[in-house]
N, C-alpha and C positions, 0 to 999 in steps of 0.2 A: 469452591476449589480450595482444598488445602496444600500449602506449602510448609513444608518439615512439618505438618502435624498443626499447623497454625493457618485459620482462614484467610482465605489472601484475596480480598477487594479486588488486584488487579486482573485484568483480560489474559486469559488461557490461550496461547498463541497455539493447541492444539484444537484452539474451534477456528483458528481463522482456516479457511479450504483455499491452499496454494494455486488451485487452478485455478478458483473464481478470483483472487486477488491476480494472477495473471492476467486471467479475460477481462479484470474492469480496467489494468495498464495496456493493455494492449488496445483495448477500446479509446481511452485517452488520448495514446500514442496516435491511431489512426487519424481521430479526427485534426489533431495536428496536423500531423502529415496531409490529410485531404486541403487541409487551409493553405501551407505553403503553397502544394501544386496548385493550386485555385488561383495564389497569388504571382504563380510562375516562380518561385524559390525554387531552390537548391535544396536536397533531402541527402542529408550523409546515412547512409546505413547504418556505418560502425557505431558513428556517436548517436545516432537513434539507439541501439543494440546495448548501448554501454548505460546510457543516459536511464532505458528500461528497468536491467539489471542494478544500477543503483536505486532506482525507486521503490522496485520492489523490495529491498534490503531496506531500505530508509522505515517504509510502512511496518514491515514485519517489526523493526525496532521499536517503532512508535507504538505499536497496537501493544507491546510489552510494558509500556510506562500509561497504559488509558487503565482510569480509576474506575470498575464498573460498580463501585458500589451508589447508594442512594446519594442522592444531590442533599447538602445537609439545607435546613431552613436557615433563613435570615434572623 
């Protein structure tokens, strides 16, 4: 990947695929939520909805600071 002309180590957040990065939060999210109802908890939607939507932003950022280049030796 180059950036301005200059190779760039970091993760190309045009290879992460938004829908699969949805489907593994959402998958997450669920089994949360199966554990609450299992344990008879209370499930907010909103802040489940909200709690989502910041994770998914959270990752995207993160996946933009992962160094994909080689691991240096010791």
């Amino acid at each position: 990947m180059l950036v301005l002309g200059v190779p760039s180590r970091f993760m190309d957040l045009n290879e992460v695929d938004p829908r699969e990065l949805q489907r593994s939060v959402r998958f997450a999210l669920d089994l949360v939520a199966a554990h609450r109802i299992a344990k008879g908890l209370v499930i907010d939607q909103e802040r489940v909805t909200a709690l989502r939507e910041s994770l998914e932003e959270r990752l995207v950022a993160a996946f933009s600071e992962i160094d994909i280049g080689p691991m240096p030796w010791s």
